[in-house]
N, C-alpha and C positions, 0 to 999 in steps of 0.2 A: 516736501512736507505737505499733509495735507491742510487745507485751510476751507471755512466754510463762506459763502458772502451770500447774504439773504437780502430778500427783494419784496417787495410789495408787491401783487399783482391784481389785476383788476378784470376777472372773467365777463364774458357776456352770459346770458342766459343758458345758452347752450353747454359751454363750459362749464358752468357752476353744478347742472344736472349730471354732467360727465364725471364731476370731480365729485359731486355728492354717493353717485352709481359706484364711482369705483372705493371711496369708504366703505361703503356697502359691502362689497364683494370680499375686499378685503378682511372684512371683521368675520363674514361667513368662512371662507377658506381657513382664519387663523385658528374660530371656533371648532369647526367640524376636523380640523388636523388635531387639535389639540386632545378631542373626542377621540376622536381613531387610537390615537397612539396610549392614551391612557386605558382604553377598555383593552385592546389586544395586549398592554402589558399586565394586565390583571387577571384575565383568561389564559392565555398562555405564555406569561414573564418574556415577552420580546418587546425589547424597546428597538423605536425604529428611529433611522437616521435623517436626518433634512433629506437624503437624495433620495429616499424611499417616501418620504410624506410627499417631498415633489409629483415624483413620478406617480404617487396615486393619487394627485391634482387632478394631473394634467390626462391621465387616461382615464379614469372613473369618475370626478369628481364635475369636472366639466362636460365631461359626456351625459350625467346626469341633469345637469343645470348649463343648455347653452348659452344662457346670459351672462356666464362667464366668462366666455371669449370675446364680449362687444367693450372689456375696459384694458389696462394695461395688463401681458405678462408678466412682465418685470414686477409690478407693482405684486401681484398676487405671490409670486416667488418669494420675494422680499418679507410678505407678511408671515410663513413657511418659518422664514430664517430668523423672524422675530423669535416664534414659537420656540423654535430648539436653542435659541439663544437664552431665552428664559430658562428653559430646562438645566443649559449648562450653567446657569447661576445660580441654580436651586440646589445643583448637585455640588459644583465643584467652592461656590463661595458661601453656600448657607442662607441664601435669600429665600422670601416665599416662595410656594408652589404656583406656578403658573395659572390665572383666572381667565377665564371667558371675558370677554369684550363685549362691552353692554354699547347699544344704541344712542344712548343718552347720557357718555362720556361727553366731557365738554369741552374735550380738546382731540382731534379728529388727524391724521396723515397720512401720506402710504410716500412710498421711497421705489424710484424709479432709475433705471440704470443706464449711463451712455452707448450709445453703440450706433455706430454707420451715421454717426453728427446728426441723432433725433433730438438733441440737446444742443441750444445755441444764445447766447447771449448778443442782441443785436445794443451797442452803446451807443451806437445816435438816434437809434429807434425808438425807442425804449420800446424793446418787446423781447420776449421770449419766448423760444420755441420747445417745447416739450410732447411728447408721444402721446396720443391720440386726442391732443387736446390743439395742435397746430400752435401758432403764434398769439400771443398773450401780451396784452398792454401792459405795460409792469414800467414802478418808479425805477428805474437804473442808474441810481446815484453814486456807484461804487462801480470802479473798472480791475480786472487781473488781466494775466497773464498766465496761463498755466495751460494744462489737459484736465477736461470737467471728468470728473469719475460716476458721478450719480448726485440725483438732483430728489430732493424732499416737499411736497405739495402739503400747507396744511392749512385749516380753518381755526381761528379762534373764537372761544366763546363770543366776539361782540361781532362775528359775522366777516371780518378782515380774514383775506386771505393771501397768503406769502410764501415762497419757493424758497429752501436754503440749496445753494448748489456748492457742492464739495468738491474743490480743485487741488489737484496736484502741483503746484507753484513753489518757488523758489521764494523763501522771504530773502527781500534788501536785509542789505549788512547797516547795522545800524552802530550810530557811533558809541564808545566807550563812555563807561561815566566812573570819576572817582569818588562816590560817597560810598558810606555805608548807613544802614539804618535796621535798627532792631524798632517794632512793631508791638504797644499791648495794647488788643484790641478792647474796647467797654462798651458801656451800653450808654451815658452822658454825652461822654465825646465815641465815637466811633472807634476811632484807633489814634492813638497817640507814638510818635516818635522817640526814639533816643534823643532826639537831640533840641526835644523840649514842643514842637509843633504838635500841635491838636487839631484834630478835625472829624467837625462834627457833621452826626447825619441830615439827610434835608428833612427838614417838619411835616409831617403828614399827618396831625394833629388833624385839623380841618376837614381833611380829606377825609378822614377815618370817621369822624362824627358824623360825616354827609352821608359813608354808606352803613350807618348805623341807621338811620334815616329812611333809607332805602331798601335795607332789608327787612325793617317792620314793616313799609309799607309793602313789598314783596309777599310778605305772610301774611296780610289781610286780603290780599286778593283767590279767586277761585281761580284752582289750581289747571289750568290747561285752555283758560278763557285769556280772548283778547289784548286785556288788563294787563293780563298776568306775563303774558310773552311779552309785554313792549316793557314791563318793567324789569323784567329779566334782564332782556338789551341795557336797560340803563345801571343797572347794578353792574353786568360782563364790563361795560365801557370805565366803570369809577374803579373797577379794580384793574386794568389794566392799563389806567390812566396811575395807578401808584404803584404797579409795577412797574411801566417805563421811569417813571420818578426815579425811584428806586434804582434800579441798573444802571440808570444815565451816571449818577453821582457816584457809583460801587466802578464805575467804568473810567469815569476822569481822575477818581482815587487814584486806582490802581495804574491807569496810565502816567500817572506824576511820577509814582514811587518807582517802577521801572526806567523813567525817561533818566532821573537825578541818580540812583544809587547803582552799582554795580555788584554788592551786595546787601538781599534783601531776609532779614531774619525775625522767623514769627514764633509763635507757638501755637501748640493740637488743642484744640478744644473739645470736650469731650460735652459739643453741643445739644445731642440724644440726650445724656444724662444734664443737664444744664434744664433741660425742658421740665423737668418733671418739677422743678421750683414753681408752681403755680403764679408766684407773684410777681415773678420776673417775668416768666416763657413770654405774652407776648414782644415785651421790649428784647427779650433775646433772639425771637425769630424777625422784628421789623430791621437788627442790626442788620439781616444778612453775614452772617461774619465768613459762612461756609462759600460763601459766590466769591466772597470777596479773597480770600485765599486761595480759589480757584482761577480766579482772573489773573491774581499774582504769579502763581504757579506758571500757567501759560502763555504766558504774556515773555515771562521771565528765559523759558525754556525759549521761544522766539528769536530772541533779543539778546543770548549769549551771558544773563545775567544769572546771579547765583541765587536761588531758594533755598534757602535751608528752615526745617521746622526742628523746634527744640522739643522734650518732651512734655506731655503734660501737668506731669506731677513736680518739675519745677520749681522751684519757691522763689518766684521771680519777683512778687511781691513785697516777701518777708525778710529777703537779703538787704543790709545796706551796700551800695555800691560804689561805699567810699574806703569803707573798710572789710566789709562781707559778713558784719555780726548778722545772725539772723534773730529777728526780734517777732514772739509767736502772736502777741497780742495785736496786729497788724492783718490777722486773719480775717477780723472781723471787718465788711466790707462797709463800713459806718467811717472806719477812720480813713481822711480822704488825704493825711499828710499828719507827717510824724517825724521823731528825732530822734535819733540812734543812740540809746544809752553812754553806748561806746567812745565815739567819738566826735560826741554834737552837731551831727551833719546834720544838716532838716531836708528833708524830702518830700516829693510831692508823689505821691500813690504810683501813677500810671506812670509818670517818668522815671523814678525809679526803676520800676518793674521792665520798662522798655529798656532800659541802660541793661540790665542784669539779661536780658533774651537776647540781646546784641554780643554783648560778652562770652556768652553761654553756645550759642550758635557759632560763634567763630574759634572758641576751644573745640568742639566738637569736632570740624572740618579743616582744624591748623590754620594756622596767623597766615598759614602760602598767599591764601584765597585772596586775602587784604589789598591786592595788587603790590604789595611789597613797601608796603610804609606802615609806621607805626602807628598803633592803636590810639586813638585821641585820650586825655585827659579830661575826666568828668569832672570838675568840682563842683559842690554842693552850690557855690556861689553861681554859678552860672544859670542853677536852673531854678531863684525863686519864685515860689507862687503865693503868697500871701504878703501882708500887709507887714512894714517894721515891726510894729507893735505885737502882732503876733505872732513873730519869729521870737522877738524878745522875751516874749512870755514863755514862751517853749523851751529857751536856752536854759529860762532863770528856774523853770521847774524841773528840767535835767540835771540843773547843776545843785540842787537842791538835793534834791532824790540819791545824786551819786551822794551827798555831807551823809545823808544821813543813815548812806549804805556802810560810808567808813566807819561811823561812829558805831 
């Protein structure tokens, strides 16, 4: 299987120019293929293939510009196989048309390939050896075992630069686990549990007011002056100081929920459209909910554990999941816990909802999955979330409601 382990790396001068040049070349090559193949298909309807955009790289294109042969092959080939990769996602999945690559993207790569061990990871060195860049001071705080297949050089907006190298490795057998947990994800608490746990995301409240801060002062500066570039730096640095936030806490999540359960069950979000809520969308894009199902996903397939995702139009919410009345007035996402006409069970929103994706999930894939033990019992008592007093009150106006449904 393949796995990816990324490094910090710490170029000299010389390297940093090398690595800046072959950006460079690469966005030209990916440009000028992209050009080629689109004018001759418009002229004369022939689309051409990666081994034909190669081959008029490597004989015309380089012959034309010998600056092209002073950074990596592999790197240039690779940027090629970007291009028609694009292509086949434009055709075959319905993505956009392929764009030209602008200079002043703020996140920069090129992807380079093993071959005759120009690729080496030294673990008590810390350095790394990569193609025509030689040996590279780099944090190497992570060790494998594998065969490297190709290694990815990239710059982030705040000027850090980091190598992902993708290894062919064998993952450890990791131990078994007997829980199960259905998952509803929010935007208060993060994701909440079946089995009543809540966890919420980290505050970045702060954070966020600082680069509020920072990008009016960003806009009052003259655009391409001094000022203007060292505040840039300090804006790139605040947001990927809450993106690492971010990841780290979507990472230890997800690394729980795999370590404890043996089956893990969520639901689709149909995030895209979730977005267009004006009033929400930032608080639905800060949850990350999409990384975080991603992490789940692979983490899961890893580690021999089950994913299963339910659908979205689900009423996981609306179901009671003591007795399965479904009650519509619970749509409204104001009511934060509620009582089942039916059978007086008091509920609390998310837990509910998560009991009913757990159920739901494991109908869908057969009880087999369960490791072969029965389904827990939920009662309504197990999972209160409010005060006596207002359970009381709920019961006494359910029971009221039903007098005077009989009469």
């Amino acid at each position: 299987m393949e796995r990816g382990y990324k490094y910090r790396i710490y170029p000299n001068k010389a390297q940093r120019e090398l690595i800046a040049k072959t950006f460079g070349c690469c966005r030209f090559v990916y440009n000028h293929a992209l050009d080629r193949r689109k004018a001759l298909y418009e002229k004369e309807g022939v689309s051409l293939s990666r081994t034909d955009c190669n081959n008029w790289c490597n004989r015309e294109l380089k012959a034309q510009n010998e600056w092209l042969r002073e950074v990596d092959k592999f790197a240039l080939t690779n940027s090629i196989y970007d291009m028609d990769n694009a292509y086949k996602k434009f055709l075959k999945e319905h993505a956009g048309y392929p764009k030209f690559k602008s200079k002043h993207n703020n996140r920069q790569s090129y992807t380079t390939n093993f071959t005759n061990g120009n690729i080496a990871v030294d673990f008590n060195g810390d350095t790394i050896k990569l193609p025509k860049l030689g040996k590279i001071k780099a944090k190497v705080h992570r060790a494998f075992d594998g065969v490297i297949k190709n290694a990815t050089i990239s710059c982030t907006p705040s000027g850090k630069y980091f190598v992902s190298i993708c290894v062919d490795a064998e993952i450890p057998e990791f131990h078994s686990a007997i829980g199960v947990v259905g998952i509803d994800l929010g935007i208060k608490d993060l994701c909440t549990n079946s089995d009543g746990t809540k966890f919420s995301g980290p505050d970045l409240a702060k954070l966020q007011s600082r680069m509020k801060r920072q990008q009016r002062s960003l806009s009052k500066k003259s655009k391409g002056s001094n000022n203007y570039k060292k505040q840039k730096l300090r804006l790139a640095r605040l947001h990927e100081k809450i993106t690492n936030i971010r990841k780290d806490s979507l990472h230890k999540l997800s690394r729980s929920l795999v370590d404890e359960n043996q089956v893990i069950v969520t639901e689709s979000l149909n995030v895209k459209g979730m977005l267009r809520n004006h009033h929400l969308a930032r608080s639905i894009s800060d949850a990350s909910w999409y990384e975080l199902a991603r992490q789940l996903e692979y983490k899961s397939r890893w580690h021999g554990r089950k994913y299963i995702k339910i659908d979205t139009f689900f009423a996981s919410s609306q179901v009671c999941s003591n007795c399965g009345h479904k009650e519509q007035k619970v749509k409204n996402l104001a009511v934060r816990s509620w009582i089942c006409p039916k059978c007086s069970a008091v509920h609390d929103r998310d837990i509910n909802a998560a009991i009913n994706i757990l159920r739901e999930g494991l109908r869908q894939e057969g009880l087999e999955i369960y490791i072969g033990q029965e389904l827990p019992e939920f009662k309504p008592v197990d999972r209160p979330t409010m005060d006596d007093r207002r359970i009381s009150d709920l019961r006494s106006r359910a029971g009221m409601k039903q007098e005077a449904h009989r009469l």
